[in-house]
C-alpha positions in Angstrom: 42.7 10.3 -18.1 43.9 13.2 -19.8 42.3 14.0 -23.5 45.7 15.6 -24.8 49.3 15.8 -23.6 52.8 17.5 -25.2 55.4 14.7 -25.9 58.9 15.3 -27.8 60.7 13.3 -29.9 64.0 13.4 -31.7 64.1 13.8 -35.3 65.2 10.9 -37.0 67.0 13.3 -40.0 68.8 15.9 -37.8 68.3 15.0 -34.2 66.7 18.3 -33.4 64.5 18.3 -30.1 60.8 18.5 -31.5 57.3 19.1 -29.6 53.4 17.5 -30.4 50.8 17.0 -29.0 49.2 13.8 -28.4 45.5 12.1 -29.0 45.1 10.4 -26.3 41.5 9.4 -27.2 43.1 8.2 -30.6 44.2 4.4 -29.2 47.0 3.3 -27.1 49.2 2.9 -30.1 49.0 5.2 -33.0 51.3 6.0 -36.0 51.5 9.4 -37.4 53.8 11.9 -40.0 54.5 15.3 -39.0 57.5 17.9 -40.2 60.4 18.8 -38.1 59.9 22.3 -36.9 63.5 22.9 -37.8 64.7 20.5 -40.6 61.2 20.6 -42.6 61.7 16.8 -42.6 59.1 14.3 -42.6 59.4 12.4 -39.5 56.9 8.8 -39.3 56.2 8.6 -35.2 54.5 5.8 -33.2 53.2 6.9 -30.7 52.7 4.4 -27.7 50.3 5.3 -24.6 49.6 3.0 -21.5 46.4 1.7 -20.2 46.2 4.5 -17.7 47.2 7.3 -20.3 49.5 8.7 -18.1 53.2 7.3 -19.7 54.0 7.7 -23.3 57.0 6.9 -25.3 57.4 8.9 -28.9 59.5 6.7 -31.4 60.7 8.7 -34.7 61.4 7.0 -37.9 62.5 8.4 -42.1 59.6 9.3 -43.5 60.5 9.2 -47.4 
């Protein structure tokens, strides 16, 4: 299992293609808040990792 891997999500305020970078020591669901890297919006992600750690799926929400 990998300790890190680069996921992308859609921003949920202006639909611009966005890149992190995933705990994958940090549970097989996980919830974090981080800024579009064009928008400047805050963006509330849940971050959902299989058993193996090898599939992930990046869901984007308004953070307000």
């Amino acid at each position: 299992m990998r300790a890190e891997a680069d996921e992308t999500f859609l921003c949920a305020w202006c639909g611009e293609l966005n890149e992190i970078t995933v705990d994958v020591s940090g549970g097989i669901e996980q919830v974090l808040v981080t800024d579009c890297e064009v928008c400047c919006r805050p963006n509330l992600l849940t971050v959902r990792i299989d058993v193996d750690g090898d599939a992930f799926t990046v869901e984007a929400s308004r953070e307000s």
